[in-house]
Every structure is written in C-alpha cells, then in structure tokens.
C-alpha positions as CSV (number, residue, x, y, z in Angstrom):
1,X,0.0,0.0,0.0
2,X,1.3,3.5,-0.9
3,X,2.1,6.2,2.3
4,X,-0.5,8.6,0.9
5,X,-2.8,5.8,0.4
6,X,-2.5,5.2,4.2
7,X,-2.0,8.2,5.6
8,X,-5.6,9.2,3.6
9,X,-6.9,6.2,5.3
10,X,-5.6,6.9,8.8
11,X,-6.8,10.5,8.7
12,X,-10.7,9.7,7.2
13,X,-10.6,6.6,10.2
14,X,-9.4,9.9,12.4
15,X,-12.0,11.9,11.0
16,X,-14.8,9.5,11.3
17,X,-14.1,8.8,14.8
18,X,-13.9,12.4,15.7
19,X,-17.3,13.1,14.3
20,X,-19.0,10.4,16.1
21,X,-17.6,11.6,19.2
22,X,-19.8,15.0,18.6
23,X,-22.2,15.7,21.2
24,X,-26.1,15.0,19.5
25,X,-28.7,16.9,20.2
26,X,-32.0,15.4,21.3
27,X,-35.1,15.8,23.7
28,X,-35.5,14.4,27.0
29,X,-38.4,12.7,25.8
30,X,-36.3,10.6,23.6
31,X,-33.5,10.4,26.0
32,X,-35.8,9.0,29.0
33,X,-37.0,5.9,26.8
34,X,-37.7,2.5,28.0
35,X,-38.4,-1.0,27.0
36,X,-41.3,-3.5,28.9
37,X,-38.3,-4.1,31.6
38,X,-38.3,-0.3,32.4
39,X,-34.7,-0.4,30.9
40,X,-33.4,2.3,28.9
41,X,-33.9,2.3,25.2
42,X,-31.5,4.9,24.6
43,X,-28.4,3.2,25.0
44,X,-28.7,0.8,22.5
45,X,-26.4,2.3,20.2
46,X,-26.8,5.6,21.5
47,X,-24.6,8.3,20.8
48,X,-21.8,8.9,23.4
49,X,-22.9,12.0,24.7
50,X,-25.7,14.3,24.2
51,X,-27.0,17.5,24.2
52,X,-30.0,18.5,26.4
53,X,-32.4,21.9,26.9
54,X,-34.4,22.5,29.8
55,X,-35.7,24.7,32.3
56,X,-33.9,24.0,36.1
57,X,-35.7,22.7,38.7
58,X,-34.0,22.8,41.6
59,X,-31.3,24.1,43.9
60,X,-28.7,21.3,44.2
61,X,-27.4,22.3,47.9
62,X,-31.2,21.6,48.7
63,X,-31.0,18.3,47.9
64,X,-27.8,16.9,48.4
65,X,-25.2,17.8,50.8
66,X,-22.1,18.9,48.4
67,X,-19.6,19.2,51.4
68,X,-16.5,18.3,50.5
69,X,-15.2,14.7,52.5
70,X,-12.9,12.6,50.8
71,X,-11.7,10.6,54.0
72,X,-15.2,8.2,54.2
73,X,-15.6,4.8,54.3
74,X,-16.2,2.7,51.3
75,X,-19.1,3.4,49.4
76,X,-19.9,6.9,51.0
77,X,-20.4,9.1,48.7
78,X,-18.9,12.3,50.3
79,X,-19.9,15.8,48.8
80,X,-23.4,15.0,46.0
81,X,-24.6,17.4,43.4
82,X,-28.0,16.9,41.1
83,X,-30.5,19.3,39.5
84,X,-32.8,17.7,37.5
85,X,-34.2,20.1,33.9
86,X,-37.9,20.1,32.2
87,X,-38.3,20.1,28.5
88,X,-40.3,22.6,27.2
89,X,-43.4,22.5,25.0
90,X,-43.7,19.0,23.5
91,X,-41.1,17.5,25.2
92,X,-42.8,16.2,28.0
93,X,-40.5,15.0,30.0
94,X,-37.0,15.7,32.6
95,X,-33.4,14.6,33.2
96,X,-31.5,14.5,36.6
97,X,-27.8,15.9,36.1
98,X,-26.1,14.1,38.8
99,X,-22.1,14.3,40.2
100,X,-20.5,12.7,43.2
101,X,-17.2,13.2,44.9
102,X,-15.9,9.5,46.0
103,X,-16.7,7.4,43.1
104,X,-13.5,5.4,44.2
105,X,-15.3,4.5,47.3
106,X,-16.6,1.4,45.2
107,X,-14.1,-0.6,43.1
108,X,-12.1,0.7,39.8
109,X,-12.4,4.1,40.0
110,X,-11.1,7.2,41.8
111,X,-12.0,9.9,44.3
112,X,-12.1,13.8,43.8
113,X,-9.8,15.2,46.3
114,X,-11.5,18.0,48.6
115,X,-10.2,21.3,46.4
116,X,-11.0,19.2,43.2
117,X,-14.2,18.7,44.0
118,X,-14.8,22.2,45.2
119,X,-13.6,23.0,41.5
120,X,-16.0,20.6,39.8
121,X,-18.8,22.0,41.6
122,X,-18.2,25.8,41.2
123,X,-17.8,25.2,37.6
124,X,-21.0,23.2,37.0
125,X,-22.9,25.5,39.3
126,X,-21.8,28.6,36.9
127,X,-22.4,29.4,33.4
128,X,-18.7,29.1,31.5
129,X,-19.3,32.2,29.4
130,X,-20.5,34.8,32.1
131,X,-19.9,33.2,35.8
132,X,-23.6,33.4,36.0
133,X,-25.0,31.2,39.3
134,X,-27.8,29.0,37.4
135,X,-30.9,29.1,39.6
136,X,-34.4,27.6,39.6
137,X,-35.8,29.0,36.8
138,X,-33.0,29.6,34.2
139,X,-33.0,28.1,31.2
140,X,-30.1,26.1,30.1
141,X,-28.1,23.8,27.6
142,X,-26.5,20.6,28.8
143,X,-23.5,18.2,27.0
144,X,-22.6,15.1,28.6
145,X,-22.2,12.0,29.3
146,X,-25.1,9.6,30.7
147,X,-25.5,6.3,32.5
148,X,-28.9,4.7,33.6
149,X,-29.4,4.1,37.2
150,X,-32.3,2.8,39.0
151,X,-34.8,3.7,36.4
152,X,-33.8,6.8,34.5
153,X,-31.3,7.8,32.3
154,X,-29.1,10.5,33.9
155,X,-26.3,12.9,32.4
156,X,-23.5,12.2,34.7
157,X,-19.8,11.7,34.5
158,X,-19.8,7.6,34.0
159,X,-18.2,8.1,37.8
160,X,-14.8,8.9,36.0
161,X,-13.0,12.2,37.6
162,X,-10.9,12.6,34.2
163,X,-12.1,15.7,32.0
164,X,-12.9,14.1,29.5
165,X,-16.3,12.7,31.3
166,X,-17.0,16.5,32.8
167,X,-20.7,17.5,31.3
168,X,-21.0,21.1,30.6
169,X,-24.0,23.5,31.7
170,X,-24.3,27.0,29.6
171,X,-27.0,29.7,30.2
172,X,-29.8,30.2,27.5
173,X,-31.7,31.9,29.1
174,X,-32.0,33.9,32.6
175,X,-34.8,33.6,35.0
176,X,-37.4,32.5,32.5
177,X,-39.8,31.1,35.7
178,X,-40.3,27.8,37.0
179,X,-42.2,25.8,34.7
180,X,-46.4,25.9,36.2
181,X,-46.2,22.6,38.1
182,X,-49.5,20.0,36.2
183,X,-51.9,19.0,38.5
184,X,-51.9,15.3,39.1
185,X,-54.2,12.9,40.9
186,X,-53.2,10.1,42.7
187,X,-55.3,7.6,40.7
188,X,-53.1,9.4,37.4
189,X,-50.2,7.6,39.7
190,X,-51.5,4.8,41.6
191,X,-54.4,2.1,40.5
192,X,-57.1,1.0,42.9
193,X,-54.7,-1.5,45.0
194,X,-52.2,1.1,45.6
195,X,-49.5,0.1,43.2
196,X,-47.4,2.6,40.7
197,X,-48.6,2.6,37.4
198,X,-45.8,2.4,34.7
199,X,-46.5,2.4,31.1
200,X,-43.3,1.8,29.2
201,X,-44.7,3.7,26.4
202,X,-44.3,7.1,29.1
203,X,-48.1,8.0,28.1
204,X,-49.4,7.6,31.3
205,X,-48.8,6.9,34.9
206,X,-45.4,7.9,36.7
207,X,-43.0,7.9,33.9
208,X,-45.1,10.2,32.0
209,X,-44.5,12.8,35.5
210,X,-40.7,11.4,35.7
211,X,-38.4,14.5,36.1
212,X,-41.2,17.2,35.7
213,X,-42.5,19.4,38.3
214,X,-46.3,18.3,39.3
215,X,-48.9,19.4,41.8
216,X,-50.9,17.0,44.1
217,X,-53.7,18.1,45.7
218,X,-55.9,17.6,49.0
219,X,-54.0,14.9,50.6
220,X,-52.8,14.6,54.1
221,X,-49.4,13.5,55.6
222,X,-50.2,9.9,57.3
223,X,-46.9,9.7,58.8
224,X,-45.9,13.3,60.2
225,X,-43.5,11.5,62.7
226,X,-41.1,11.5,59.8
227,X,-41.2,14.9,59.0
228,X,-37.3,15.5,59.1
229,X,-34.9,16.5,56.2
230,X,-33.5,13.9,54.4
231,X,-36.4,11.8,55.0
232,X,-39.1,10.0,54.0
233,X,-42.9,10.9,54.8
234,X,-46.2,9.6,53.1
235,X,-49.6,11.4,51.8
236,X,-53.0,9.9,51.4
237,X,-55.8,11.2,49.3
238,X,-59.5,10.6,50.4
239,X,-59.4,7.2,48.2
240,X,-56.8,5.6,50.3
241,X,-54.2,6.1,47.8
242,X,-50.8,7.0,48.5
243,X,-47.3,8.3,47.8
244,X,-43.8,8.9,49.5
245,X,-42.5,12.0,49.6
246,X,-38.9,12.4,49.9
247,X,-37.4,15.2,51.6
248,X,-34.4,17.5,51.0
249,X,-32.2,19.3,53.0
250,X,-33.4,22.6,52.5
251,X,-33.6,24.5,55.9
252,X,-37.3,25.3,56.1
253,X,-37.7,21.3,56.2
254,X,-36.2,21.7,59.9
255,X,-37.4,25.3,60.9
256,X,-41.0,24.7,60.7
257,X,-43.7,22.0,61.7
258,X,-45.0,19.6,59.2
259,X,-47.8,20.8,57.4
260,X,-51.1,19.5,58.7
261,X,-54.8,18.8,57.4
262,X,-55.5,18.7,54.1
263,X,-52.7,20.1,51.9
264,X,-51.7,20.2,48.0
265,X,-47.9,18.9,47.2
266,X,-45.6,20.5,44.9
267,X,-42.4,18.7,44.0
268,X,-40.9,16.6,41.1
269,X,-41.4,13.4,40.3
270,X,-38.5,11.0,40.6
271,X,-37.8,7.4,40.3
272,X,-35.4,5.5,42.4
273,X,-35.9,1.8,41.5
274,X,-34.7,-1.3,43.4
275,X,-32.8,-3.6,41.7
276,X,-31.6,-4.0,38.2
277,X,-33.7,-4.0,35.7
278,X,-35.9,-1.7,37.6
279,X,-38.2,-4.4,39.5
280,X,-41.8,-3.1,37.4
281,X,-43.8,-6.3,39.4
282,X,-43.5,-4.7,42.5
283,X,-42.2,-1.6,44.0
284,X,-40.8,1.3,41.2
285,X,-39.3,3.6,43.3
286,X,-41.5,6.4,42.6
287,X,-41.6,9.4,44.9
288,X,-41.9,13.0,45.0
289,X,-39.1,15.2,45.8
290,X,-39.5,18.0,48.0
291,X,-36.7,19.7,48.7
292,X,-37.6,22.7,51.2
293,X,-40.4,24.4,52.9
294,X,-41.2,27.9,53.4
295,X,-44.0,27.2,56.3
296,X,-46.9,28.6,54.6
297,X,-48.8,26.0,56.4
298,X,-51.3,25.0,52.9
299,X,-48.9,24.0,50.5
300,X,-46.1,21.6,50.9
301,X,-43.4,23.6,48.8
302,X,-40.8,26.0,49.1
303,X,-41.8,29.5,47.3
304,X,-38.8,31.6,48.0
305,X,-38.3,33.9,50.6
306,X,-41.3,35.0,52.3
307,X,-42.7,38.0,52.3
308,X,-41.7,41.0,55.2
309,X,-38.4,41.7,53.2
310,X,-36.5,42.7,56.6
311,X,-32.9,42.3,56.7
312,X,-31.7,39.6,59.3
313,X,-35.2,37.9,59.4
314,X,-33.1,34.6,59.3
315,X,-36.2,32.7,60.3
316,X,-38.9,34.2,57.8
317,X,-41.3,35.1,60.8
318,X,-41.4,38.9,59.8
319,X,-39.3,40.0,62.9
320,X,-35.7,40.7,63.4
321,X,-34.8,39.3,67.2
322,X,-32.3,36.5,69.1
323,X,-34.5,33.7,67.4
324,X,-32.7,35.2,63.9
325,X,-29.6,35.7,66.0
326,X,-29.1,32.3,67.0
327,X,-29.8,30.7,64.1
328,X,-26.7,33.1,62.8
329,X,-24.7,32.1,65.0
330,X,-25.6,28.1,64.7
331,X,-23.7,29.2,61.2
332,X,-21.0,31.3,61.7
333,X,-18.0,31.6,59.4
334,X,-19.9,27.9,57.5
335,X,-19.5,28.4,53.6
336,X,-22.0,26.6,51.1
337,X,-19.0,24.7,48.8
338,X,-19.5,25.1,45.1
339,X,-21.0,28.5,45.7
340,X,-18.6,30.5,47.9
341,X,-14.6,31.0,47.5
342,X,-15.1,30.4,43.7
343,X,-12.3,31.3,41.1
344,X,-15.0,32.3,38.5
C-alpha cells in the first residue's frame, strides 16, 4: 500500500471517529425511553454524549449535601450534586444531572480530592461564558455524558473524575420562571390497590411525570413522625391512595412544623428503583421530591423567601430578634462549597 494511500486512510478513520464523538442533540423525551423491563432504550447504540435543553428545577445544595469529605468509608459518597431540567413544549419529560465526589469508594475508579471537588462543583454551578449562578428557573443547555441508574437515564460523568467525562451546563436563558407545576391525581399515579402505574410507552402513569414538576392536591401527611430533612414521609388522598414524599435538606424542612390537614404537594417526580432492571412487578421507586419548605402552612413547597423583606429575618417570621440571632450564630464563618470562594 502507498504512504499517501495510508495516511488518507488513517486520517478519514481519524475523522470518522472524531465526528461520532460530537455531542447529538435530542429531547429528554427521547433520551428518557424505556423498553417492557423499564430499561433504557436509549443506550442501544446511542450516541456517546448528548446534548440537552431544559428549564432548572431545583437548587442542588437543597437536595444533596455537596460538602466536600474525601476521607469516608467505602461506598460513602462524600460531597453530592444533582438538579434535574424540564423540556419545554412538547417535550414532556426531565433529566437529573447528577455528580458525586468518591466514586473510588466502590471498586475501579477514583476519588475527587477536597479542592477538586470544590472546583468541579463551582464550575457546573456557573455558566462558562458569564460566571452566571444557574438558579431555579433559568434556562439552560446541557452536553454530557449519561448512564442509567435505578430507572432513569441521567447525564452524569460515568463516575470517571478525568475531564474528558466533565458535562457542561451554559446559560440560554435567565430567570425565565419555574415551569407551572401539572396538576396530578393520585389515581393518574397509583391504581385502585395502591400500586405505581408504569407504562413503558411514558403516556401515562409515573413515567409520563418522571423528572417534571407536578402538583398534588388535597391529601394529608399519614406519617408526620417523619417529618425531618432527608427523609421519607407519606400522603394519602380521600381514596386511600398514596405516595412517598422524599425530603431535602433545605432549611425550612427543619425550621418549621410539618404541614397538617388537608394540603396540595408541589415537588418533582422522581424514580429511584430497586434492583436492576428496575423491578416493574412490585415496587418502582417512585416518589416526590420535596426539597424545602417555606411554612406557609397550605402548601407543601418552598416558594422563596417569604414575604416581610427585613434584613436579618433569618427565620422568615417577619421580625428581626435572638430567634434570627441564633440561628446566625448556629452558622457562623460555615460556607456553602461550590457556591462561595469560587475562582469564576
């Protein structure tokens, strides 16, 4: 064979390879796909990574703790990060963006250091182009990497610290609003003996909800024993059907009481599923995430700040006094890592 017969050869096999490398785009209705086994239908030959618009759900430090800790035990986790994004318009349906710091906890693979991790997280909690904090409500463009887990298909970093497996987050759009959360029954959820309903066609029942913000109304909390962050606690509509509701670490979630009586729900679907394939003759893992609380007493959600606007009302009770005091102090000199002592 002639040199420039091989060199054109090795440089179209370069080529080729570098072009299937390319990010594709798609929706997050085709990404979140599944077969009768409520395994992804994506990855069969799917593209290596992908490129994803939504609108944000969710503050990540309300969910998981990103604290940096990379002296735990095996298979602790240390500092976690996730947001999960909503298509727009016809693309009904979400994806989780999850990162973890000790993915060498469990075998073949490597930890992120304390300051690496700090660096990870400040740059996927900032927009590359503008240093822009992403928020609830922005609009953005993901590229990345994905793996299923426990029923969904999430962008992640195939638990490899290298760059290479590093997704990307960029701003499209600023403060567009919270998508309005859909009003869902529990019978839209749960059939008449209590069990999830899963269509793999994602038409109906909780996949069609996966990853998308909803609204449950009239139910009461069965279970307000568990009201605690990081917990789980359980609603009931008049039919005797119900539904766990996980809880974040937001700090309203241990300021105030649990909400009692009857009370609507506003969080996002999820799915955690046992086992592998996700065990659909039993239990799903379905729940609802809510993440904080702003003690409105009616709704089980987390609004904002509430209203009185007074600076050094810590504790959102419209008066400035030692309750706010302490509850400064409980903090002092404590940093939020990923958002503060960032390069960018």
């Amino acid at each position: 064979m002639k040199t420039t017969n091989l060199i054109l050869i090795v440089s179209l096999w370069i080529t080729s390879a570098a072009l299937a490398a390319e990010p594709v785009p798609v929706t997050h209705e085709q990404f979140q796909a599944v077969q009768a086994d409520g395994t992804s239908s994506f990855v069969q030959g799917g593209p290596a990574r992908v490129i994803l618009q939504g609108i944000v759900l969710n503050s990540p430090e309300r969910w998981f703790d990103p604290t940096a800790n990379d002296t735990l035990a095996p298979w602790q986790m240390g500092g976690q990060w996730e947001i999960y994004i909503q298509g727009e318009a016809d693309d009904h349906a979400g994806t989780a963006l999850w990162m973890g710091q000790n993915y060498g906890n469990g075998p073949g693979y490597e930890n992120y250091p304390n300051q690496q991790w700090l660096d990870e997280i400040c740059r996927v909690n900032h927009d590359p182009n503008t240093a822009y904090i992403f928020s609830p409500g922005d609009r953005v463009r993901v590229t990345g990497r994905y793996l299923f887990y426990k029923g969904k298909l999430n962008i992640n970093e195939n638990h490899e610290v290298g760059d290479d497996f590093d997704f990307k987050i960029e701003l499209v759009e600023p403060a567009v609003g919270l998508p309005q959360p859909k009003i869902v029954e529990l019978s839209e959820l749960k059939d008449v003996d209590d069990n999830e309903i899963f269509d793999p066609n994602r038409l109906t029942g909780c996949e069609y909800y996966q990853s998308r913000r909803i609204r449950i109304k009239d139910v009461s909390i069965i279970d307000p024993e568990n009201w605690a962050p990081d917990n789980t606690i359980t609603i009931q509509d008049s039919d005797g059907l119900t539904f766990p509701v996980r809880l974040g670490v937001g700090a309203g979630l241990g300021r105030y009481d649990c909400p009692t009586g009857r009370i609507d729900v506003i969080g996002i679907l999820d799915q955690s599923a046992p086992g592998y394939p996700p065990n659909i003759d039993n239990t799903k893992g379905y729940r609802l995430l809510v993440l904080d609380y702003d003690g409105n007493g009616l709704v089980l959600t987390n609004r904002g700040h509430k209203r009185g606007n007074l600076p050094g009302d810590i504790n959102g009770d419209f008066k400035v006094d030692l309750e706010d005091l302490a509850e400064m102090a409980a903090n002092w000199l404590q940093s939020r890592d990923g958002l503060w002592g960032c390069s960018n």
